[in-house]
N, C-alpha and C positions, 0 to 999 in steps of 0.2 A: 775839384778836378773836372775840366771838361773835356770828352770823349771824342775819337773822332771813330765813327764806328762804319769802318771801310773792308774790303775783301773777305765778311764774315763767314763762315761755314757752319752752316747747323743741321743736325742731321735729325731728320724727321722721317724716316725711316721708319715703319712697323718693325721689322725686322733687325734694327739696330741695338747696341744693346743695352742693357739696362742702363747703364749712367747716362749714355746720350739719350735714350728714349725720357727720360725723367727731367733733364735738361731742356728738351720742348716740354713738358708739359708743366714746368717751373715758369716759362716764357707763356703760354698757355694760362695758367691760374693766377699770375699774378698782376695786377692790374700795375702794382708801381714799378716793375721792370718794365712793362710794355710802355708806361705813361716815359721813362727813362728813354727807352730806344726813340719813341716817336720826337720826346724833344730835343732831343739831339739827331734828329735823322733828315731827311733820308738815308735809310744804312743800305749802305754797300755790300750786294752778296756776293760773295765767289761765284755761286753757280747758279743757275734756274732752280733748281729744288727749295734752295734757302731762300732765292728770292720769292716763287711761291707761298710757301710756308710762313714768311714774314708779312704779306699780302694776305692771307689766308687769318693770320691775329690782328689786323687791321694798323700793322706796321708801315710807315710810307719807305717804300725799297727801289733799288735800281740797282743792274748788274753790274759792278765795278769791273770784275774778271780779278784777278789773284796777283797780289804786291810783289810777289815771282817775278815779275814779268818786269820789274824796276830793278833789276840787279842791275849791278855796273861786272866788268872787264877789272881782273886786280891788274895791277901793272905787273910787268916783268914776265909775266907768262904767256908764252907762245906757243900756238896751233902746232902741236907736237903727232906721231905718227899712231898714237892710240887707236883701237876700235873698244870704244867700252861699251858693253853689255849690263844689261842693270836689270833684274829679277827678270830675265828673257825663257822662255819655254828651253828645255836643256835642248832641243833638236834645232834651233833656232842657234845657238853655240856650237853646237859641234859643225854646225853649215856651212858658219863664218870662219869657223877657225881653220876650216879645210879649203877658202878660195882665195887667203891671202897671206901672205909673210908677214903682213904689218901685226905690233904685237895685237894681242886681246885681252884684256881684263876686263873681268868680271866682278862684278859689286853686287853690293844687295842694299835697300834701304830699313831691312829687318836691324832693329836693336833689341835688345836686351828690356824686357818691358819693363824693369826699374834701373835701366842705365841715368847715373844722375846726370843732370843737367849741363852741367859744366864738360863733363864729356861727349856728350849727345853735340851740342854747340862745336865743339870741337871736331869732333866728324864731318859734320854738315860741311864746316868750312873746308876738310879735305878731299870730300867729292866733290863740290862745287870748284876747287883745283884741277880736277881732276874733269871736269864738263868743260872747263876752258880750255883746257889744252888737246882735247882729243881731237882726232882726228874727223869720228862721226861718234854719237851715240845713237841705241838703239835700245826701245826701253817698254817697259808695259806702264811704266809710273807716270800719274798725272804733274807728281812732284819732282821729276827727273827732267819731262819734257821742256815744262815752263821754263824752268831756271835753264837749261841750255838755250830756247829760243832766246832766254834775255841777252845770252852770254854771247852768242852769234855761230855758235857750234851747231852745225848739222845734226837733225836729229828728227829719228821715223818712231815713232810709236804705234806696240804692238797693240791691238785691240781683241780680243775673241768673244763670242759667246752674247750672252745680252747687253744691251747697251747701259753702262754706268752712269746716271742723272750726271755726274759730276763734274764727265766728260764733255754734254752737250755746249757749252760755250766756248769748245774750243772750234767747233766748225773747221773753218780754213785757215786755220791758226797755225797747223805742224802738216806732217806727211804722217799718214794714217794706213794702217796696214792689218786685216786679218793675217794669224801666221803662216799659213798657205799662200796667201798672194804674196808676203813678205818671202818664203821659202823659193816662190816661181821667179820672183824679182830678182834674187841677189844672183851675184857673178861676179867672177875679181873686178871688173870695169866699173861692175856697181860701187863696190866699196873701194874703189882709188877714187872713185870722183862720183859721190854722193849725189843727190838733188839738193841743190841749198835752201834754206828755209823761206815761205813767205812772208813777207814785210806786212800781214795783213793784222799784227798784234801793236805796231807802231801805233796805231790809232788809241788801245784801251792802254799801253804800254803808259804816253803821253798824258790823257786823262786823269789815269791814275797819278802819274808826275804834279798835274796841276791842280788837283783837289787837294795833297798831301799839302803840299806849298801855301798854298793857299790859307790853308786851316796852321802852320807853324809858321808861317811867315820868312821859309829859309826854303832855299833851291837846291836840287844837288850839285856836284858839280857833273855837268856833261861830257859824254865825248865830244873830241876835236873831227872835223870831216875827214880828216884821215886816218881814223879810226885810232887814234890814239889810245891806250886803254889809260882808263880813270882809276883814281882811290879807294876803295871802299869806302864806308862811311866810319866803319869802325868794326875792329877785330870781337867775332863773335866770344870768343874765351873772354877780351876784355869788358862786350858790354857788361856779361853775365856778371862778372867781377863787381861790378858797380853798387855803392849797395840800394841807389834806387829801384834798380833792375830786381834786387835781390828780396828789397822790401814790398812793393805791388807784384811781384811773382807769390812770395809768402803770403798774401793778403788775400790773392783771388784765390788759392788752393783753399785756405781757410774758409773764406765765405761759401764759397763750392759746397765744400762738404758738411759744415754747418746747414743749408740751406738743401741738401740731397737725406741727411742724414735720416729726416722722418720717413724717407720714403724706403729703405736701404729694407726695411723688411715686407715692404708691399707685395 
């Protein structure tokens, strides 16, 4: 099997918690993972932290930015009069929901921390419904923002407090908001007619397009200039179905924790 090792996320984090902290230092002690990353790399980090930290074990890295950011448009769904809200500060809700008639729904990206698979998959693909046809979303999630900007849904992300490594390469990517400046900002005018998003993700969006391709040797299919919406590539409930999906999903859990387990009383 040969890898393509693109939009990875590793968290190296002091403070992170035991299985991820253990996870770098399994990347860390072992010579034949890192000789693995290095000959199939340069690997693709999601974020500067990862990219660091893979720099830092003498991995060769470059910032890919997050495969998010390659979602298509399903067909059939149209920009509907939603404001969805996604794990937003509750006073942040009650703000919205008091300057406009359009509905509100609120979501959470919180699951069940042993929701199986096939259901988790299943969700995912109902918010991501649910990001295309809103109106605006408005969200604290880095995993909220992305897949709306892919999707071409308006969308302001809340920020507070210290900066999250995680977030650093989104830059000029979204519209960015401490909840105070977000609370001085809104007004009904605001949320009937949003700020649209910057086209400044087209660039790692594209990239990302043409490293994938490149390494399978198959394109997706694109949108048309008139914004046609595109196919998915395939229904999340079915890939899981599959049982290739089902056998290297079983394989890395196994190796995982084969390869964590002597650590598990450190």
């Amino acid at each position: 099997m040969t890898p393509l090792f693109i939009s990875m996320h590793i968290n190296a984090n002091p403070r992170a918690s035991h299985a991820r902290r253990a996870f770098t230092d399994v990347i860390r002690q072992s010579r034949p993972i890192r000789d693995l990353l290095c000959r199939h790399g340069p690997v693709g980090a999601r974020d500067q932290p990862t990219y660091d930290f893979l720099k830092s074990v003498g991995v060769p890295s470059y910032l890919s930015g997050c495969l998010t950011l390659t979602l298509n448009r399903e067909p059939g769904l149209v920009r509907g009069d939603d404001i969805v809200l996604v794990d937003v500060p509750p006073v942040i809700a009650e703000r919205v929901r008091s300057l406009t008639e359009r509905p509100v729904v609120e979501l959470t990206h919180v699951l069940g921390r042993f929701t199986p698979a096939p259901h988790s998959f299943a969700a995912a693909q109902q918010v991501l419904r649910s990001y295309q046809r809103a109106h605006v979303v408005i969200t604290t999630r880095l995993h909220v923002a992305l897949p709306s900007l892919a999707l071409g849904t308006p969308v302001l992300l809340v920020r507070d407090g210290v900066e999250d490594p995680r977030f650093v390469p989104l830059g000029g990517l979204v519209h960015r908001f401490a909840s105070d400046e977000l609370l001085r900002a809104l007004s009904g005018r605001f949320l009937e007619d949003p700020p649209g998003n910057p086209s400044t993700h087209l660039t790692l969006r594209n990239e990302l397009v043409d490293r994938v391709a490149a390494f399978t040797g198959k394109r997706p299919v694109a949108a048309t200039e008139g914004g046609e919406a595109v196919p998915p590539a395939v229904s999340m409930r079915r890939a899981w179905n599959s049982a290739p999906i089902r056998h290297w999903s079983g394989f890395g859990w196994r190796w995982l924790r084969r390869t964590l387990a002597p650590r598990a009383g450190s």
